[in-house]
Structures are given as C-alpha cells and as structure tokens.
C-alpha positions as CSV (number, residue, x, y, z in Angstrom):
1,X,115.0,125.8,57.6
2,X,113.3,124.1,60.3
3,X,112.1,120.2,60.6
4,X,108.9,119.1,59.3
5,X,106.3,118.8,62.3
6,X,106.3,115.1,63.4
7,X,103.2,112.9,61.6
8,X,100.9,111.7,64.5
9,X,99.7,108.1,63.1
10,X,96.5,107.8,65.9
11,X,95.7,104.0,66.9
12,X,93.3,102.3,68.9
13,X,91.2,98.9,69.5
14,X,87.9,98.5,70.1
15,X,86.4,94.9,71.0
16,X,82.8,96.6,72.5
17,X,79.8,96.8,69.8
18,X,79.4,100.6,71.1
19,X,81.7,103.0,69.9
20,X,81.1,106.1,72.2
21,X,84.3,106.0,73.9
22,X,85.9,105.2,71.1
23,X,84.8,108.2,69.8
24,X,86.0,110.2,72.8
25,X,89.1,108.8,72.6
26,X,89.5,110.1,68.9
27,X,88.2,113.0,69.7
28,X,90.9,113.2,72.2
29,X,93.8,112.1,70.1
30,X,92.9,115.0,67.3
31,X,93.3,117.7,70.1
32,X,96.0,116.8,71.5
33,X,97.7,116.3,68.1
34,X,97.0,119.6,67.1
35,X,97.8,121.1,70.3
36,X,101.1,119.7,70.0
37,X,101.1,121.0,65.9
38,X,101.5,117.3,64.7
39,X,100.2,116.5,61.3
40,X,97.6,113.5,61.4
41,X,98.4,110.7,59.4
42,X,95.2,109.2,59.5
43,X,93.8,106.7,61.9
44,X,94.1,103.1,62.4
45,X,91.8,101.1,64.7
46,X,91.3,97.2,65.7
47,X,87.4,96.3,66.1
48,X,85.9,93.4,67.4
49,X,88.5,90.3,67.3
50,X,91.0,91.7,65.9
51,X,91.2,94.2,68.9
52,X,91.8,91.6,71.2
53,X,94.6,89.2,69.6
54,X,98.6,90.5,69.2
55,X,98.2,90.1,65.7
56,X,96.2,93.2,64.9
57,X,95.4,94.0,61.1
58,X,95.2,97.4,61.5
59,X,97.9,98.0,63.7
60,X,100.1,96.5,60.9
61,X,99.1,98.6,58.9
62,X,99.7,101.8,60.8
63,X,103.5,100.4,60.9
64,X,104.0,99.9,57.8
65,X,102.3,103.3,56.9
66,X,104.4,104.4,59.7
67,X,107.6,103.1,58.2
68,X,107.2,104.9,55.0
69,X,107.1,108.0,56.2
70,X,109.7,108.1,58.3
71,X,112.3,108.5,55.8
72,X,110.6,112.0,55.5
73,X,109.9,112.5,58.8
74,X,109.9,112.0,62.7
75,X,106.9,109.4,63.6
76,X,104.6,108.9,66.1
77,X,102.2,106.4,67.3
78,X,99.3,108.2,69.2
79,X,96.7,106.6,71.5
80,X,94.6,107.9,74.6
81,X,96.5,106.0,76.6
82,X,98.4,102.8,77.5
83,X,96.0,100.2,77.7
84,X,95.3,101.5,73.8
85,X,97.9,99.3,72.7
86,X,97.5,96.9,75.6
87,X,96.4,96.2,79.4
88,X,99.1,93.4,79.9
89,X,102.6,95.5,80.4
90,X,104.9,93.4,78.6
91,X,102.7,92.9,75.7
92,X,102.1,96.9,75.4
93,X,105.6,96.9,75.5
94,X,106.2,94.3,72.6
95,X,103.9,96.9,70.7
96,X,105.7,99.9,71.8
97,X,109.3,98.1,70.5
98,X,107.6,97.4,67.2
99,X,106.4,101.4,66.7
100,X,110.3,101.7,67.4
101,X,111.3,99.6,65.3
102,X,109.2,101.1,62.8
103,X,110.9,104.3,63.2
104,X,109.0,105.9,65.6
105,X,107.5,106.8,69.4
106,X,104.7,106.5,71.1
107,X,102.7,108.8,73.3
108,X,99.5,108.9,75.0
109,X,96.9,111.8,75.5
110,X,98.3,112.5,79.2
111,X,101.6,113.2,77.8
112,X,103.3,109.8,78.5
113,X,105.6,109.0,75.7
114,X,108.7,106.7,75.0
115,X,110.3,109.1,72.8
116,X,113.8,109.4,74.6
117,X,113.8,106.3,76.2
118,X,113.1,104.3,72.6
119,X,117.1,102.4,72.4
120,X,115.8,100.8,75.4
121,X,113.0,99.2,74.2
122,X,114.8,97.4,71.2
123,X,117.7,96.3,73.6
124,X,120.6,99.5,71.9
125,X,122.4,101.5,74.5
126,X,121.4,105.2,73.8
C-alpha cells in the first residue's frame, strides 16, 4: 500500500486593496498542486496589515492546521514563490523553519522547495 499523496496547505499575503494577482497566484498554486497530485488543504492568506507584520493570523493558522495533519500525512506549505512568505531572506527563512517545525516543507510554483534540505533550517544534522 502506497503513502497518502502529500496535503498542499497553499499561503499567501496580500497588503494591495486589488486582488488580481492574488488571484493569479491562486490560480497558480491549484495547478501546480494538482499537477504534482497533492491534495489541497485549503488556503490561507494575510490581507492588508496582517500581510505585512511577522505575526501573521492566517499563517498561524495554516500551521497549526498544518501540524494536525501531519500525524497522517507528509505536509506542505505551497506559495507562488519566495517573496510569498517574505522579500527579506532571513525572515522568509524564519517562516520557512516554522513550516518545518510544523512538520512540513515548503515549495514554490517554479519548483523551489526545502524539502530535503529541512534539518538545516531548524539547526539538526540530516
């Protein structure tokens, strides 16, 4: 018996009062998901304040969601790409230690992912 596929748990932040990209950019993340036969886990997504600040309601949320579920299976944080979670490098890469710690990965639309590099981010040798 095989593995479950791997629950995609999609993010994103929008601080603009026009959500056309944002819509691209879901539109994107559902593709790609279901080219690479994840099952969505819904979406989670930070608008107007809250998309700017490193506390982030709805990206909470998605990891504690995230959490949950994997106990059942493998977990993954989806976004378009990088600057989704963050333009600053180190604090995209606070978020990306916290999706670890949550259990999971994440990987943008363009195939970037931290998914066999994630012991580095929370300081464990592989």
């Amino acid at each position: 018996m095989s593995a479950p596929a791997p629950a995609a748990f999609i993010y994103d932040r929008c601080a603009s009062r026009s959500y056309r990209q944002l819509e691209m950019r879901m539109t994107g993340c559902d593709g790609y998901a279901d080219r690479m036969g994840w099952v969505p886990a819904g979406r989670w997504i930070d608008l107007g304040e809250d998309a700017l600040t490193a506390q982030r309601p709805k990206f909470g949320a998605l990891l504690e969601a995230m959490q949950e579920r994997a106990a059942e299976r493998e977990v993954l944080c989806l976004v378009h790409n990088w600057g989704r979670l963050s333009a600053d490098g180190r604090e995209r890469l606070a978020f990306q230690t916290r999706i670890v710690k949550a259990g999971g990965w994440s990987e943008t639309t363009f195939g970037e992912s931290d998914r066999h590099g994630r012991a580095l981010l929370v300081g464990r040798r592989p």
